[in-house]
C-alpha positions as a printed Julia matrix, in Angstrom:
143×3 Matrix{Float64}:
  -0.16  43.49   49.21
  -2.46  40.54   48.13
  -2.17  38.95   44.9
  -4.22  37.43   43.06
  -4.49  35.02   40.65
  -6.45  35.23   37.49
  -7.61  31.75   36.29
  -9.12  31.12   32.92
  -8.32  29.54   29.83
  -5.38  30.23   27.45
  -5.44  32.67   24.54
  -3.95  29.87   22.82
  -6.71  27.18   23.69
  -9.4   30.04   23.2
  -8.13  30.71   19.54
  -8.84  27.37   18.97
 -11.51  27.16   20.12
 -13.36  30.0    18.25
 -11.62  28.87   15.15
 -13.55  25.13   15.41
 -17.03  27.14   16.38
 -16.19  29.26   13.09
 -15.34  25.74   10.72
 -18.59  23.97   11.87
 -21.08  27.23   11.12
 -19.68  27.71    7.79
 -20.16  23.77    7.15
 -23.58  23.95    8.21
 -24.27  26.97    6.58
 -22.59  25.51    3.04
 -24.54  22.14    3.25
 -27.74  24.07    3.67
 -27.28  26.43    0.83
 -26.31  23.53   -1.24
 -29.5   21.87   -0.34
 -31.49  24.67   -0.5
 -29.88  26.39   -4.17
 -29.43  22.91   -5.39
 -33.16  22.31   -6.05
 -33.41  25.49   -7.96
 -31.47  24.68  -10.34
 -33.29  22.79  -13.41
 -31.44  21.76  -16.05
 -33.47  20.84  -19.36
 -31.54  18.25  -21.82
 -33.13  16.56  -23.83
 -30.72  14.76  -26.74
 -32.85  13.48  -29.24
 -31.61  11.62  -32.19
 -33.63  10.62  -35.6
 -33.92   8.86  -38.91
 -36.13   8.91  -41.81
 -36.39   5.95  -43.45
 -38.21   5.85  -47.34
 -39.47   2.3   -48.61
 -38.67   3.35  -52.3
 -41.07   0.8   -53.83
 -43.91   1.17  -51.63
 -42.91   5.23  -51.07
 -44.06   4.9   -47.27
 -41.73   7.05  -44.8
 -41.37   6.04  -41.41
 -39.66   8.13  -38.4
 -37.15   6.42  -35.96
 -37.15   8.72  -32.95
 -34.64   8.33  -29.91
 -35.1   10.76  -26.64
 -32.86  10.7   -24.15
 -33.27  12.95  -21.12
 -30.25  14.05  -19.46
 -31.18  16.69  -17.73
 -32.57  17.02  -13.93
 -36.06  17.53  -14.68
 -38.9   15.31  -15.29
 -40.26  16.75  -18.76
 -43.5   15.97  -21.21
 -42.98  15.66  -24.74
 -45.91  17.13  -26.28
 -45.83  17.1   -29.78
 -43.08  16.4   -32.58
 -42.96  17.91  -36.56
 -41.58  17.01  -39.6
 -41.47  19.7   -42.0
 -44.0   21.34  -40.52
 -46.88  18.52  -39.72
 -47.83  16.62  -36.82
 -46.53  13.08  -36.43
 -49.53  11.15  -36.74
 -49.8    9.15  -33.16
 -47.98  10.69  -31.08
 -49.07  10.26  -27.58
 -47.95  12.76  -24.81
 -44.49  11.01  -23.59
 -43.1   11.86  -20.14
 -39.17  10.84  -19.53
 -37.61  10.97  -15.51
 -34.17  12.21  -15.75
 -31.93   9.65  -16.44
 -34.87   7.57  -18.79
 -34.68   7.06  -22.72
 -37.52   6.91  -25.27
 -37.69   4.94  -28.65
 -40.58   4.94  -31.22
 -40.87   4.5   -35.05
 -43.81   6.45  -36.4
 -45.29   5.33  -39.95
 -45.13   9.4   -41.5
 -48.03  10.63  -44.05
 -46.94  12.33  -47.19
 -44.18  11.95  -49.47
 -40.73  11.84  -48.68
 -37.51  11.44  -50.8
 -34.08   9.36  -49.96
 -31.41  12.37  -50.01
 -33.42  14.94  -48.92
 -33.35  16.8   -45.44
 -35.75  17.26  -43.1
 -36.61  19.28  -40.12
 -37.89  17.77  -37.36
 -39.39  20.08  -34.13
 -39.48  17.97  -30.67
 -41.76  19.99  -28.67
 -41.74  19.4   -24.53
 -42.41  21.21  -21.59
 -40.68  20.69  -17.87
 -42.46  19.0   -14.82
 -43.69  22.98  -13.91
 -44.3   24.12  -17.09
 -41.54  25.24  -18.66
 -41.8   25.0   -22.33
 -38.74  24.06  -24.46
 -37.68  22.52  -28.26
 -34.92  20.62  -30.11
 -34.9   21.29  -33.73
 -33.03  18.35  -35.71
 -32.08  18.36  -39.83
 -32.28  14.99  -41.22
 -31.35  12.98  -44.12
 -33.54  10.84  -45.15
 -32.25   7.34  -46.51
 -33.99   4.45  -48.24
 -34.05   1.13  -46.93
 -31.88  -1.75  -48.09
């Protein structure tokens, strides 16, 4: 009777083997969903922070806006309010995540130390995407 001898790998080595083929397709696979998801995701936040400011003897009200943008998203502030009316001015203002935006706008109408305010930020995302942040102020007089 001949015998013969089988020669191939170990079950061992070939364990291993699929095992490292199995780790490197799920890394691939994970870095390209995280790629590809990762764009997808928009994240709008925009922190916006404001005064009103009254001259009491000349009665003149004045608007001391800070936007920061901490979201992902390149977005276009289009308009802002204050009770209700347009700040007079205001230009169309575009912020790259990351970027901050300061401004003091001279307001029309009268406006009382002590009183609050609401205040509409109106903005829309680099595709379109319309948003708002709605802010009560107090306003103070200047010293």
């Amino acid at each position: 009777m001949q015998h013969r001898s089988k020669k191939g790998i170990s079950s061992i080595l070939g364990t291993v083997i699929v095992l490292a083929i199995t780790i490197a397709l799920g890394g691939l696979l994970y870095a390209y969903s995280q790629g590809m998801f990762g764009n997808l995701t928009q994240n709008v936040n925009v922190n916006a922070q404001a005064q009103i400011i009254v001259n009491p003897s000349t009665s003149q009200a004045y608007l001391q806006l800070t936007l920061v943008n901490d979201g992902n998203v390149n977005v276009n502030i289009t308009s802002v309010y204050v009770n209700g009316q347009q700040v007079p001015n205001f230009n169309l203002t575009s912020l790259l995540p990351g970027q901050t935006y300061q401004h003091v706008y001279l307001l029309k109408g009268v406006y009382n130390a002590g009183q609050y305010y609401t205040i509409i930020i109106y903005g829309t995302t680099g595709v379109g995407k319309q948003f708002s942040v709605t802010l009560n102020v107090l306003a103070s007089e200047t010293t």
